[in-house]
C-alpha positions in Angstrom: -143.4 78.3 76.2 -141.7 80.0 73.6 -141.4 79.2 69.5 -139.2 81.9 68.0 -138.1 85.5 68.9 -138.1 87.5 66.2 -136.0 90.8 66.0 -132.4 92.3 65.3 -129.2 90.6 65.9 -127.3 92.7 67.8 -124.5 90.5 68.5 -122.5 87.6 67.6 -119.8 85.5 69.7 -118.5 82.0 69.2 -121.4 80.5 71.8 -124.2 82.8 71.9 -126.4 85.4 70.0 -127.9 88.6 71.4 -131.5 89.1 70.0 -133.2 92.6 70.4 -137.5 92.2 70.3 -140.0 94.7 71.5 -137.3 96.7 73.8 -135.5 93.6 74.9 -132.2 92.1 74.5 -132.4 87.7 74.8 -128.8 86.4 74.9 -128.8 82.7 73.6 -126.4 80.1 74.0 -125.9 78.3 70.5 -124.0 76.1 68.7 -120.4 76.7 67.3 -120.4 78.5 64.3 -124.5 78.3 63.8 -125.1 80.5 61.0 -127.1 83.0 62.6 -127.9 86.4 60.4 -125.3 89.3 60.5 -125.0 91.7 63.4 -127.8 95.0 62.3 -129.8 92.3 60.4 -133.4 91.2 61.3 -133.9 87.4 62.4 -136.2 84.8 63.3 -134.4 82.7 66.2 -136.3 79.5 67.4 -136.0 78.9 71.1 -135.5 76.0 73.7 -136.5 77.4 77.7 -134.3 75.4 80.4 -135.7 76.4 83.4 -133.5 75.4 86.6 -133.9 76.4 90.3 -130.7 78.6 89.9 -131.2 79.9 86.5 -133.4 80.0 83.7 -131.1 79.7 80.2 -132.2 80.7 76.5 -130.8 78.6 73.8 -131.1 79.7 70.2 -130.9 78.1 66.7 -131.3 79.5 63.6 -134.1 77.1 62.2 -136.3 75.2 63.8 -135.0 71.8 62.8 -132.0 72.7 64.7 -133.8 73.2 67.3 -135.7 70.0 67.1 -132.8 67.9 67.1 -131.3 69.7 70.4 -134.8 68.5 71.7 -134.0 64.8 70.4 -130.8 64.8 71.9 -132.1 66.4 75.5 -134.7 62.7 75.7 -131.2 60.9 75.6 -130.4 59.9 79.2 -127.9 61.8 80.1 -127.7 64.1 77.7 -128.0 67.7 79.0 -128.0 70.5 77.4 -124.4 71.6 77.6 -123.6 68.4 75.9 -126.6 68.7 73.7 -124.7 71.9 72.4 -121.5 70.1 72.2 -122.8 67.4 70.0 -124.6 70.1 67.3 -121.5 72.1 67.5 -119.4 68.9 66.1 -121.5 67.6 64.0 -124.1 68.8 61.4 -127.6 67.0 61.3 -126.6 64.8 58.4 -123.3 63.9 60.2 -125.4 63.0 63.4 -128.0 60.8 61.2 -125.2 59.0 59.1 -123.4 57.9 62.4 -126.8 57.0 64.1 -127.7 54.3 61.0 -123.9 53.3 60.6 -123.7 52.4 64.9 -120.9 55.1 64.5 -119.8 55.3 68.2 -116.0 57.0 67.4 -118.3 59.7 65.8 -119.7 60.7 69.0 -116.7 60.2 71.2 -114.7 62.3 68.9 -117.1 65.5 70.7 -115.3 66.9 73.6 -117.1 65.9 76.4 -119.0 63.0 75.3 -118.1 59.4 76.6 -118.1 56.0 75.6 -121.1 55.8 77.8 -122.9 58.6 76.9 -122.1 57.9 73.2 -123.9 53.9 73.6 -126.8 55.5 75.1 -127.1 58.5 72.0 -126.8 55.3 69.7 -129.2 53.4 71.7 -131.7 56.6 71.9 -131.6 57.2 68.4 -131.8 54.1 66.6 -135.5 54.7 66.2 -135.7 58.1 65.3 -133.4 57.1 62.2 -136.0 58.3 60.0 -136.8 61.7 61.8 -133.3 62.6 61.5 -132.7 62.2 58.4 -135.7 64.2 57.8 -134.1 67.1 59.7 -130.5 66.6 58.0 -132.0 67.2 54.7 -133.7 70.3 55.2 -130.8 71.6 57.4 -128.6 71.2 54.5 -131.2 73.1 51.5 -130.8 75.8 53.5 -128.6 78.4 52.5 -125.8 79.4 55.3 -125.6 83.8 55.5 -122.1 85.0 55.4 -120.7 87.9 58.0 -121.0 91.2 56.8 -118.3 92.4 54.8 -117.1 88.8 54.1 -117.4 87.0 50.5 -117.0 83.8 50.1 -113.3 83.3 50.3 -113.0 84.7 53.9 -111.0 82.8 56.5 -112.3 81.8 59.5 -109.1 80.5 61.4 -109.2 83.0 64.1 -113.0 82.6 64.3 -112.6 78.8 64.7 -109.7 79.2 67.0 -111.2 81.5 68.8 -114.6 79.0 69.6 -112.8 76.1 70.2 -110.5 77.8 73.1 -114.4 79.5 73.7 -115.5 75.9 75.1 -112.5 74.5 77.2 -109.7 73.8 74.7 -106.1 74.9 75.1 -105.4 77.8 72.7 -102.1 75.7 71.6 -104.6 72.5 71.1 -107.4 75.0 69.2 -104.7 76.3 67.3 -103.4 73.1 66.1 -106.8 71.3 65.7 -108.4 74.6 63.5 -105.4 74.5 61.4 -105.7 70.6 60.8 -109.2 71.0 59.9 -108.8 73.8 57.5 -106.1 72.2 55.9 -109.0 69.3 55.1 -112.3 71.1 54.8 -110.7 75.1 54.0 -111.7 77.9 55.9 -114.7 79.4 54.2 -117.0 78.0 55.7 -116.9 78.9 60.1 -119.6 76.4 60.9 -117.7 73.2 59.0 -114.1 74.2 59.7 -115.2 74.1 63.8 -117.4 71.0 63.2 -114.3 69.5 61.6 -111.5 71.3 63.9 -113.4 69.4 67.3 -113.0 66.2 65.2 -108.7 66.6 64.3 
């Protein structure tokens, strides 16, 4: 039903992104540390419709290969789109490719929320879409990632990271502990990798 929205980011938070179009303010739910443009800035958001009886949810990515492989994880049984979420925010595309042709099952496990289980069956699901995703991990990573406004390279995201992880269920003591693990590994300048790497520790 719908592609893209295209239109101002008015806000940011660890899990969503408000986008402002024609007079109208979308919140989307998102992935951890998807790098979305800077609050003020104008954006092209691609879109996923989860209609329910109950509710009717937006989620948002910043490219529409991200999008597409929320859409391959949704056809995996069991796989809804909370989890779906959980798995992008965890791992990039190329991570989620590399574990899919290495039979990785810790890899998948290692996501809060994800199951031996559930985990065989994303394996299982996958195994012949081996070639599509690597197809969406490399043009995931050509493209450049936007940084905050008023942040250089060199920023910390700590807080940031912290602040996501306790965002989605953890403990602020475990966030704390894992963020800090993970930046001591992968560094803090980039938000996206240090959570990816944090829901790993």
């Amino acid at each position: 039903m719908y592609e893209f929205i295209a239109g101002t980011i008015e806000a940011r938070s660890a899990t969503s992104v408000v986008i402002a179009a024609a007079g109208v303010g979308y919140e989307l739910l998102a992935p951890l540390g998807a790098p979305f443009a800077a609050p003020g800035e104008t954006a092209k958001v691609y879109v996923h419709l989860v209609v329910r009886e109950d509710a009717q949810t937006l989620y948002g990515f910043p490219s529409r290969d991200d999008r597409d492989l929320f859409r391959i994880l949704l056809r995996v049984r069991g796989v809804g789109p909370s989890m779906a979420l959980g798995v992008l925010s965890g791992m990039s595309a190329a991570e989620i490719a590399g574990a899919v042709t290495r039979d990785d099952l810790k890899a998948f496990t290692a996501i809060k929320g994800v199951g031996k289980k559930t985990a065989e069956q994303i394996l299982l699901d996958l195994r012949d879409k081996s070639a599509l995703l690597a197809s969406v991990a490399g043009a995931a990573a050509a493209r450049p990632k936007p940084l905050d406004p008023g942040e250089d390279s060199t920023s910390p995201n700590l807080a940031d990271a912290i602040t996501a992880l306790v965002s989605i269920g953890y403990a602020e003591k475990e966030a704390t502990k894992k963020a800090e693990s993970a930046a001591a590994d992968v560094g803090t300048d980039d938000l996206e990798a240090l959570v990816r790497a944090a829901m790993r520790a």
